[in-house]
N, C-alpha and C positions, 0 to 999 in steps of 0.2 A: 658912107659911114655905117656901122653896124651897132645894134643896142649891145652894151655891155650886158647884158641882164638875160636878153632872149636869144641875141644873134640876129634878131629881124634886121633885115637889108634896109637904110632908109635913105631918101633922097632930101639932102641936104648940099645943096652945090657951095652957097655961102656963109657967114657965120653962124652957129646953133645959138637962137636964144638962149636966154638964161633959165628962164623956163620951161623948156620945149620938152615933150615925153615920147616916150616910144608910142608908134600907134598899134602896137598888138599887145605889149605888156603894162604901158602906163609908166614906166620908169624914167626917172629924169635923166637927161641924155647930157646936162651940161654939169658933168658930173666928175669928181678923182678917178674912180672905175675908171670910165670911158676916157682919159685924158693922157695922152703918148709920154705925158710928162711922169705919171703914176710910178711912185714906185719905193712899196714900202719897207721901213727899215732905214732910212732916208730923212734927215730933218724935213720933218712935219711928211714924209712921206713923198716927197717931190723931188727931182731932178734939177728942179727952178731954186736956185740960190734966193734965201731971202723972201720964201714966200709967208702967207699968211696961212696960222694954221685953221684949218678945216675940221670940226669937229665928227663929219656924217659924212665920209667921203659917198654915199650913194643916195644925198640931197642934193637938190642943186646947187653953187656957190658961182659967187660973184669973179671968180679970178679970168684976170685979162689976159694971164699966158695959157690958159685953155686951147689945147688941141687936142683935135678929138682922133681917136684911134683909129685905122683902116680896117680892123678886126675884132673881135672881142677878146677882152683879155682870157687866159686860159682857166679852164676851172680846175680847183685843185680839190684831189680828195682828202676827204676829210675823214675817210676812217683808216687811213694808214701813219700813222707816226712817223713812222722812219721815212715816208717819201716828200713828208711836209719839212724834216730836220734835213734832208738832203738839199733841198729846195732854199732854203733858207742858209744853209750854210755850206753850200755845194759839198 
């Protein structure tokens, strides 16, 4: 698994606590960010029918459909408008 946050590599072979953090940047790793399920624009931002919503998706939360990413999700910039409205609405 990789931090959503820094990309740091981390060895996680079995489930990510609920509290676990990255050990280079401190971010919590059981997290919306880092979750294959992520994805927003999406009731509540999720893939998962019927989830609970998440107010802080880059705190930790308690959900049981948590999977965690192979990769980090992609960063998007934030000073072009037009590639953020393309993204959003192909």
């Amino acid at each position: 698994m990789r931090c959503w946050k820094c990309g740091t590599e981390l060895d996680y072979e079995k489930r990510i606590p609920f509290k676990a953090t990255c050990d280079k940047c401190n971010a919590w790793l059981h997290v919306c960010k880092s979750c294959k399920h992520y994805c927003p624009g999406k009731p509540n931002d999720c893939l998962v029918p019927g989830t609970e919503f998440v107010a802080d998706r880059e705190k930790f939360n308690l959900c049981e459909d948590f999977s965690p990413l192979d990769q980090p999700p992609p960063q998007q910039s934030k000073s072009d408008p037009t590639e953020r409205f393309r993204n959003l609405f192909g």
